[in-house]
VEXFIFI-435778 format. One line per 4 residues: number of its first residue (from 1); their letters; for each residue x, y, z of C-alpha. Coordinates in steps of 0.2 Angstrom, whole numbers, plus 5000, padded with zeros to 4 digits. Each point is the difference from the previous one (the first is absolute). Layout:
residues N
NUM = a = X:Y:Z | ...
This chain:
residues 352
1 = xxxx = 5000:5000:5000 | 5008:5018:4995 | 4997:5016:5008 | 4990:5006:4986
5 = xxxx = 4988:4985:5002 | 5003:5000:5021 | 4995:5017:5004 | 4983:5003:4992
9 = xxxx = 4996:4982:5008 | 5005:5006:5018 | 4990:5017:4998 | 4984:4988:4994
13 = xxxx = 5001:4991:5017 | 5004:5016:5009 | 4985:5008:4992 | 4991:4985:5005
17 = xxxx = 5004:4999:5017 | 4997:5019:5007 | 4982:4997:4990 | 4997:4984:5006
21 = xxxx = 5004:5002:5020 | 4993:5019:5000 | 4981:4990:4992 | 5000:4987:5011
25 = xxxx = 5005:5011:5013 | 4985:5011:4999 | 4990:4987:4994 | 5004:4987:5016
29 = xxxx = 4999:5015:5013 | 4982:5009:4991 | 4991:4982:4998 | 5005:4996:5019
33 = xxxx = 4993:5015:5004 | 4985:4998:4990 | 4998:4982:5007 | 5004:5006:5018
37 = xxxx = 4984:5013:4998 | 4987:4987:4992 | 5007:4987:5016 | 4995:5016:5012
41 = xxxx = 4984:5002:4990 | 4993:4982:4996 | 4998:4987:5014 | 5011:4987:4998
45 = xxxx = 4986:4987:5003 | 4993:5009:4983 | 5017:4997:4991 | 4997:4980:5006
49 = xxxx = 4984:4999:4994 | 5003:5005:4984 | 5015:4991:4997 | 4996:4984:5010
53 = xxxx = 5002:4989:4984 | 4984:4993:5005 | 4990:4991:4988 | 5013:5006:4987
57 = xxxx = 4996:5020:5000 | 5013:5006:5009 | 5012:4993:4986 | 4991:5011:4987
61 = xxxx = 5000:5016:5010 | 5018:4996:5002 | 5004:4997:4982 | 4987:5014:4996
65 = xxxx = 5008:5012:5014 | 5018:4998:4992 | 4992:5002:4982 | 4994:5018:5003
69 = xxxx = 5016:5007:5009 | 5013:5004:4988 | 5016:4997:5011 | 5017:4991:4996
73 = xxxx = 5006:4982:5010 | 5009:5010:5012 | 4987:5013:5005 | 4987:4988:5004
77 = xxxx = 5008:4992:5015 | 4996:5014:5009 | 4981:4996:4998 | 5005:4981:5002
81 = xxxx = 5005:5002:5018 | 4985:5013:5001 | 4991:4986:4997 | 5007:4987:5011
85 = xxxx = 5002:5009:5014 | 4981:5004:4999 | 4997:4980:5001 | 4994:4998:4982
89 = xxxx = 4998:4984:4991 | 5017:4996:4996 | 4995:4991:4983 | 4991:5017:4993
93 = xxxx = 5016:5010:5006 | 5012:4991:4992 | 4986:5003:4985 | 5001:5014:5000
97 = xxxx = 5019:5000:5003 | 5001:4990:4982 | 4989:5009:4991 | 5004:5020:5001
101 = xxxx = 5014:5001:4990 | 4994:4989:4988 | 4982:5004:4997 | 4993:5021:5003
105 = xxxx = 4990:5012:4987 | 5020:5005:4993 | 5004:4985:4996 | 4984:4995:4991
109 = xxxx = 5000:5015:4991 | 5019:5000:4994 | 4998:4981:4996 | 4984:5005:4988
113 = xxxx = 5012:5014:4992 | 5013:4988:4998 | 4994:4984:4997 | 4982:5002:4997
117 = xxxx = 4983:4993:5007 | 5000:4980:5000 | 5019:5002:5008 | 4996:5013:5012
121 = xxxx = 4983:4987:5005 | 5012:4985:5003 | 5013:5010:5007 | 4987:5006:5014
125 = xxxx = 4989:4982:5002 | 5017:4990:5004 | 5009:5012:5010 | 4983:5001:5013
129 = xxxx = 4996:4983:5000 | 5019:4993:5002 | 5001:5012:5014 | 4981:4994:5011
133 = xxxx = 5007:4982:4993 | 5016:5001:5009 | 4996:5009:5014 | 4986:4991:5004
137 = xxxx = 5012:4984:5000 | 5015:5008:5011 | 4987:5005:5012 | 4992:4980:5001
141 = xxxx = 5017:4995:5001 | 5002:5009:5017 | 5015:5012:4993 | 4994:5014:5012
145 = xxxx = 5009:4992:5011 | 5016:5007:4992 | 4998:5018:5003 | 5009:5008:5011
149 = xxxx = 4987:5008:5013 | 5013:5004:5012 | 5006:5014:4986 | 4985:5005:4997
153 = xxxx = 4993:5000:5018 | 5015:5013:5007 | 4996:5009:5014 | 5006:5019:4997
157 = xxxx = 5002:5006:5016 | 5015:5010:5004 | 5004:4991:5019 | 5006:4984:5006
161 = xxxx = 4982:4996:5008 | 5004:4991:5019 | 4986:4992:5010 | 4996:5017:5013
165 = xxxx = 4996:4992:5016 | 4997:5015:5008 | 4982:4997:4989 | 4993:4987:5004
169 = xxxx = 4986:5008:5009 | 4987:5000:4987 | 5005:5019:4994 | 4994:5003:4984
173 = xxxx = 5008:5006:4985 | 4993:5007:4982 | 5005:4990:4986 | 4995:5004:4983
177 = xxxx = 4992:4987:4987 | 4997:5001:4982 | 4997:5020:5006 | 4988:4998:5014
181 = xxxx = 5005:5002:5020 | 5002:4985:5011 | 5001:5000:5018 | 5010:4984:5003
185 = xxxx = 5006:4990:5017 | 5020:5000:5006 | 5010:5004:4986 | 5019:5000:4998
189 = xxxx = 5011:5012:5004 | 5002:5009:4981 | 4994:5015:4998 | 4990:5008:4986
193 = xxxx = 4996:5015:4990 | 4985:4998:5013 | 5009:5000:5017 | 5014:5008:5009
197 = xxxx = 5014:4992:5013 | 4997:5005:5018 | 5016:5003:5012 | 4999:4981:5003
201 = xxxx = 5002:4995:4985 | 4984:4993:4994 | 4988:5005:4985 | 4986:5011:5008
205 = xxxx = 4983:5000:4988 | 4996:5015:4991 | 4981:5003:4999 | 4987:4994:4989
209 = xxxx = 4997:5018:4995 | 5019:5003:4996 | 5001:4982:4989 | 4986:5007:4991
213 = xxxx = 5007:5017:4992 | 5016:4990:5002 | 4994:4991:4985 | 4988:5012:4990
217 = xxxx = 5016:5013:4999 | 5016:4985:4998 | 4990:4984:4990 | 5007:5008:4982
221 = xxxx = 5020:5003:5007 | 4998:4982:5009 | 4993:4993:4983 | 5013:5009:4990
225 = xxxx = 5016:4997:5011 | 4993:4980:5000 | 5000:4999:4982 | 5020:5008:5002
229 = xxxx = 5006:4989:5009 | 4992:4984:4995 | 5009:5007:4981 | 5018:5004:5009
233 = xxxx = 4997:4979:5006 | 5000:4996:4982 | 5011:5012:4996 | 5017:4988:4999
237 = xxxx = 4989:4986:4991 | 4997:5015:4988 | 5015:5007:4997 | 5008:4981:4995
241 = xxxx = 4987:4996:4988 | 5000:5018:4991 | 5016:5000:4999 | 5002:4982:4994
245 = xxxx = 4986:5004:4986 | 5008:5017:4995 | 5014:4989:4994 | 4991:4989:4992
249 = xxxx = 4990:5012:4992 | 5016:5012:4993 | 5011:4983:4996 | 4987:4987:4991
253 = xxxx = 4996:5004:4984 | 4987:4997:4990 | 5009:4988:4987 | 5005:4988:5015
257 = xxxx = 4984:4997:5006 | 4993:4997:4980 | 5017:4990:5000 | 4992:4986:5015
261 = xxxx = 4983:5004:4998 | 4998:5000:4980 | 4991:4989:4990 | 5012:4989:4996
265 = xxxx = 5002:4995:5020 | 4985:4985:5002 | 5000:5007:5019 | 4999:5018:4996
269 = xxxx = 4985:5004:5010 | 5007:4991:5016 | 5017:5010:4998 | 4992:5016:4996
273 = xxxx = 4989:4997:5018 | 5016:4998:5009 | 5011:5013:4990 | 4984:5012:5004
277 = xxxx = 5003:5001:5020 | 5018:5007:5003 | 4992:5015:4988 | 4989:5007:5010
281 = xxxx = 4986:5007:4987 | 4983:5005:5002 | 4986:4992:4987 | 4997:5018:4997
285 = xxxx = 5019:5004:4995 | 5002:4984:4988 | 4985:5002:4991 | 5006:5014:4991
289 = xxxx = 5017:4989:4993 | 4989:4984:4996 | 5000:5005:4983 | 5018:5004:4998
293 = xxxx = 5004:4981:5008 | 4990:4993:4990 | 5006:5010:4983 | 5019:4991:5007
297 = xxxx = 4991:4983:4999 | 4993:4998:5017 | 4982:4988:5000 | 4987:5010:5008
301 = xxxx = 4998:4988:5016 | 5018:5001:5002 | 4998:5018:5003 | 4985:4999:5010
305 = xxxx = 5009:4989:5010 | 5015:5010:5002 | 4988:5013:5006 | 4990:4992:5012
309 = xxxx = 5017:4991:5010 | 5006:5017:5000 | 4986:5011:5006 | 4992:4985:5010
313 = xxxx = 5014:4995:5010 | 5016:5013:4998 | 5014:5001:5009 | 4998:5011:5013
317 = xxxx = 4981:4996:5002 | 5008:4982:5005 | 5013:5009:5010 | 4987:5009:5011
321 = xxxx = 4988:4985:5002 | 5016:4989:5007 | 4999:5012:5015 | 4979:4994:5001
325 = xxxx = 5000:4982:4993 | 5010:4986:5009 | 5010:4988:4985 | 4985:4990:4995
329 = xxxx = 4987:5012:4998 | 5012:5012:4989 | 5006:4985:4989 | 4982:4995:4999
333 = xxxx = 4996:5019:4994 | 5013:4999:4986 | 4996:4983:4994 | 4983:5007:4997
337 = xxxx = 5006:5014:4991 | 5010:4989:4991 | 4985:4990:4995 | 4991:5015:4997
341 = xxxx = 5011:5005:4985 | 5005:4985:4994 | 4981:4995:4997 | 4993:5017:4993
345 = xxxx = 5018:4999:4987 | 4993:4983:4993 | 4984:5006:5002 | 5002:5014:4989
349 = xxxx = 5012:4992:4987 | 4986:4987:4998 | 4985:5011:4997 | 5009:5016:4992
């Protein structure tokens, strides 16, 4: 590789990545916050109901959730763990989890521009039904079992909490749920934005009144500086995969991935899935080139499954969900992606 050839390579993956980790930056600390007011807003018995997965409907409003928001792999995670931590149906979640950056209103309509109506109609029918299909089989399979609830389940408190035994009286403390003012039995000794420490060193209660205003005039920072730090969490598993993707993206070019996933390879559709994760692209990024790797001699369902293994399952999306998901439940995850893609590119060669 020459300097002349090195250079505009390295300011591509440069470009990339300032773009890159400044989107999902604001994208991963705006939908936490979005998420973090609907949690304060909507029950989270509600948020069960509806995506039980009960007689099969919480899987479609899953899937249908996903389809209508227009958000990359990475930046729904922060809806995912919205999602879990409100108790939903882990089958519709992970749904919904499969089927947003696949399947949403951009997608559809750069897939009709692109590849027309009876493409875009496949397209949309296998991505939503492989995503209910698998999920609902992961979730029979017991995979919940493989999520890390401890991560998710942190306490954010900003003491070491010690049994106060000093307390055990019966004194009564106000504790805040889901927005509402508790009064509660012997606490421990931790105090929060609600109480003070007294000279010997235990958490005195605040009044009921207090909480109250307490949380009509802080519930927006508290939402806000939530959504802030669960981002700076993920922010390591962020800057790995960004980075990783930004050199893929300025370094592989186009005439090496024609070069494994071309026509004349008999698993071109397989290889193009695989070579599609490291890439990091969103559906509504390729689209746009489907036509210029096709021109090169790319079959369409080799494309589509480059597409969907990238934007289904990309790097840093994978990255991130490794801090959520235990080994099985994240291999599981990309094997289905995997299957995703590798179906819809036979698929498509087939009928197109």
């Amino acid at each position: 590789m020459t300097t002349e050839t090195f250079i505009p390579m390295a300011k591509e993956a440069l470009s990339f990545f300032v773009f890159t980790f400044t989107e999902l930056m604001v994208l991963f600390i705006g939908i936490s916050f979005i998420v973090g007011v609907l949690q304060e807003l909507i029950p989270e018995d509600k948020v069960k109901a509806m995506l039980s997965g009960k007689g099969g409907r919480g899987y479609f409003i899953g899937a249908g959730l996903g389809a209508l928001t227009p958000f990359c792999s990475c930046s729904t995670i922060p809806i995912m763990v919205g999602l879990l931590k409100a108790r939903a149906g882990f089958g519709p979640t992970l749904a919904f989890l499969f089927t947003s950056p696949l399947v949403n209103p951009i997608i559809v309509g750069l897939f009709f521009v692109a590849l027309g109506l009876k493409a875009t109609i496949i397209y949309s029918i296998l991505a939503l039904m492989m995503a209910i299909m698998i999920s609902f089989l992961l979730e029979k399979a017991n995979f919940q079992r493989f999520i890390k609830w401890d991560t998710l389940d942190e306490k954010q408190e900003d003491c070491s909490c010690q049994p106060d035994s000093t307390e055990q009286q019966g004194t009564q403390h106000v504790e805040v749920r889901s927005g509402t003012p508790i009064l509660s039995g012997p606490q421990l000794a931790c105090c929060t934005a609600t109480e003070s420490m007294d000279a010997t060193g235990s958490c005195a209660p605040a009044t009921v009144n207090f909480a109250i205003a307490s949380i009509k005039t802080d519930r927006w920072v508290r939402i806000f500086k939530e959504a802030v730090r669960q981002f700076k969490t993920f922010l390591p598993y962020i800057i790995i995969g960004v980075v990783i993707g930004a050199i893929a993206h300025g370094f592989v070019p186009e005439n090496l991935i024609v070069k494994y996933a071309g026509p004349d390879n008999p698993f071109a559709v397989p290889v193009a899935a695989v070579i599609g994760v490291p890439l990091y692209v969103r559906v509504s990024t390729m689209i746009p080139i489907f036509i210029p790797l096709m021109a090169k001699g790319m079959s369409v369902g080799a494309v589509v499954a480059l597409t969907i293994g990238g934007a289904g399952a990309s790097l840093p999306e994978v990255i991130m969900l490794k801090r959520i998901f235990r080994a099985p439940l994240l291999g599981a995850f990309l094997a289905s992606v995997f299957f995703i893609a590798v179906t819809a590119g036979i698929v498509f060669n087939t009928v197109l």
